[in-house]
C-alpha positions as CSV (number, residue, x, y, z in Angstrom):
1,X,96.6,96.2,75.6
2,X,100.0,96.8,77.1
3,X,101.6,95.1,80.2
4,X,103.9,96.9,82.1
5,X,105.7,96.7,85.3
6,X,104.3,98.5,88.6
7,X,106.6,99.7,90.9
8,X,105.9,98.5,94.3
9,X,105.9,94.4,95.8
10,X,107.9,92.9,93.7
11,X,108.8,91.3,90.1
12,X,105.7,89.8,89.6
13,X,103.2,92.6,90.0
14,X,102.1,93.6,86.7
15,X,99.6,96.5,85.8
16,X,97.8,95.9,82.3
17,X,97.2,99.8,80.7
18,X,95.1,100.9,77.6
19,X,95.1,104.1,76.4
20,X,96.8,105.5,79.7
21,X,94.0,103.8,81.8
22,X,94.8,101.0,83.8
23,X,93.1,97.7,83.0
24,X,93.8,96.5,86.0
25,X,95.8,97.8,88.7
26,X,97.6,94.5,90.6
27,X,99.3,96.9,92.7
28,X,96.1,98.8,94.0
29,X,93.8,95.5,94.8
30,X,96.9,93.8,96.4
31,X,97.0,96.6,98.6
32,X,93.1,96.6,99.3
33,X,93.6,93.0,100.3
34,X,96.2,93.3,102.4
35,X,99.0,91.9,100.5
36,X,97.2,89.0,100.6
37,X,98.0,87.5,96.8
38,X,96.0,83.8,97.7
39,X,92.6,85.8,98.1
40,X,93.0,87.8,94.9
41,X,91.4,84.9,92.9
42,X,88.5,84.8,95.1
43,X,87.8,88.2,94.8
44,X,88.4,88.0,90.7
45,X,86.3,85.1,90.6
46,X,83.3,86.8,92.4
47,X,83.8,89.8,90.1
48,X,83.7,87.9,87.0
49,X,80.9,86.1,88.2
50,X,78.4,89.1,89.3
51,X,79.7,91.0,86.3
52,X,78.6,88.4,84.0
53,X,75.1,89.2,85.4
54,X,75.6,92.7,85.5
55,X,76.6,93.0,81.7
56,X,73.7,90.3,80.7
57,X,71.1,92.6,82.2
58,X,72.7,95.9,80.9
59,X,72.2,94.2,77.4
60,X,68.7,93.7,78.2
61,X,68.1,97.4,78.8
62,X,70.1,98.5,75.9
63,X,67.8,96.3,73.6
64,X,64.6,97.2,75.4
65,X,65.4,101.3,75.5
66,X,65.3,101.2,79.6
67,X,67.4,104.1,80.4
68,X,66.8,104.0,84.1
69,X,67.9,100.3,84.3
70,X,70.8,100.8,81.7
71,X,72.1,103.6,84.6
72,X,71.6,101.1,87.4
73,X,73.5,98.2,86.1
74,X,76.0,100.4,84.9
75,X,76.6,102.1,88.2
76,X,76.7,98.7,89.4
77,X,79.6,97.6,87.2
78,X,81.2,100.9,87.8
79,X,81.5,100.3,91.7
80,X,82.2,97.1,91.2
81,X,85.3,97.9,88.8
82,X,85.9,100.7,91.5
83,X,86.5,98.2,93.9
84,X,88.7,95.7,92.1
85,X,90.7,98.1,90.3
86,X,89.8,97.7,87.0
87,X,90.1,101.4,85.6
88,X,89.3,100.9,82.6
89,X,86.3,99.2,82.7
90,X,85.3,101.9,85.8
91,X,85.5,104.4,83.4
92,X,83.4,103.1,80.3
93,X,81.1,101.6,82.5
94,X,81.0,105.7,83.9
95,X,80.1,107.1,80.6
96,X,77.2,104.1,79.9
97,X,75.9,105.8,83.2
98,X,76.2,109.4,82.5
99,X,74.7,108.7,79.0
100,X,71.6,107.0,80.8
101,X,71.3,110.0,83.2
102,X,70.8,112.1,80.6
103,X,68.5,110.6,78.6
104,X,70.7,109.3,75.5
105,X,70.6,106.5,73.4
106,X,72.9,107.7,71.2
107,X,76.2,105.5,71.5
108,X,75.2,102.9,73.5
109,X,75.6,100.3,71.7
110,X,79.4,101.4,71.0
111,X,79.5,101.7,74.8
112,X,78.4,98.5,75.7
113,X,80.8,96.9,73.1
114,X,83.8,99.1,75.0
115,X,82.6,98.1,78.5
116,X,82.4,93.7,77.2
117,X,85.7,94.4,75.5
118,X,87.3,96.2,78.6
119,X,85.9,93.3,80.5
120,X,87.7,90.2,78.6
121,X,90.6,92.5,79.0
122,X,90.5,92.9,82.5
123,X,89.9,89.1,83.3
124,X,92.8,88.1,80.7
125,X,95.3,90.6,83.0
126,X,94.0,88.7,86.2
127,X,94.8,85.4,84.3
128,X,98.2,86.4,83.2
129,X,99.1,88.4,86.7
130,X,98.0,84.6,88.3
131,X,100.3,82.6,86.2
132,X,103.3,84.9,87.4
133,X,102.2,85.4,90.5
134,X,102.9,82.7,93.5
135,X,99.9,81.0,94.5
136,X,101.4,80.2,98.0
137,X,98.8,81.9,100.0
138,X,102.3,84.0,101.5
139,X,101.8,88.0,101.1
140,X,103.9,90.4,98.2
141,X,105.5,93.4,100.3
């Protein structure tokens, strides 16, 4: 995982990017929530929290061969992702979906282990872009 620096707010808006895919995309979710940095570890928090869930029950239908419920939670974690900006994890969450859809098995597992390991990577970003970032409850624009 790289950090770099997104244009746009100010100093302290970082954008974490693997493999040309943003991990997550401070600049994007700021926007989405007005500029409003003080809510941004609400909305993380939440995230993390019903992910968690999401992930433990796309393990389950891994293990048990449940390709219909593999595509839900997946397609749950995908719009989820969508929604907080975290690209990367939108996109292998994508492909888990797609290779539900069609009726695959093949690669799953691998998937899985992409989408859990996009995850810590997202919520390490989040944790680094908080210690950077004022907590003040003022808006970056």
């Amino acid at each position: 995982m790289q950090t770099e620096e997104a244009s746009g707010c100010q100093d302290s808006d970082v954008t974490a990017v693997d493999d040309g895919i943003k991990i997550f995309d401070s600049e994007e979710l700021l926007k989405r929530l007005g500029g409003n940095v003080a809510m941004l570890p609400r909305f993380t928090a939440m995230f993390e929290k019903n992910c968690s869930g999401y992930l433990e029950a796309l393990r389950q239908a891994i293990k048990s061969g449940n390709d219909e419920q593999v595509r839900i939670q997946a397609h749950s974690i995908k719009g989820a992702a969508a929604n907080i900006a975290a690209h990367k994890m939108k996109e292998s969450a994508s492909a888990l979906e797609e290779m539900a859809r069609d009726g695959g098995r093949d690669g799953g597992g691998e998937l899985l282990i992409q989408l859990e390991s996009d995850f810590r990577d997202f919520i390490a970003a989040v944790r680094s872009f908080n210690e950077i970032t004022p907590a003040s409850g003022a808006s970056l624009h």
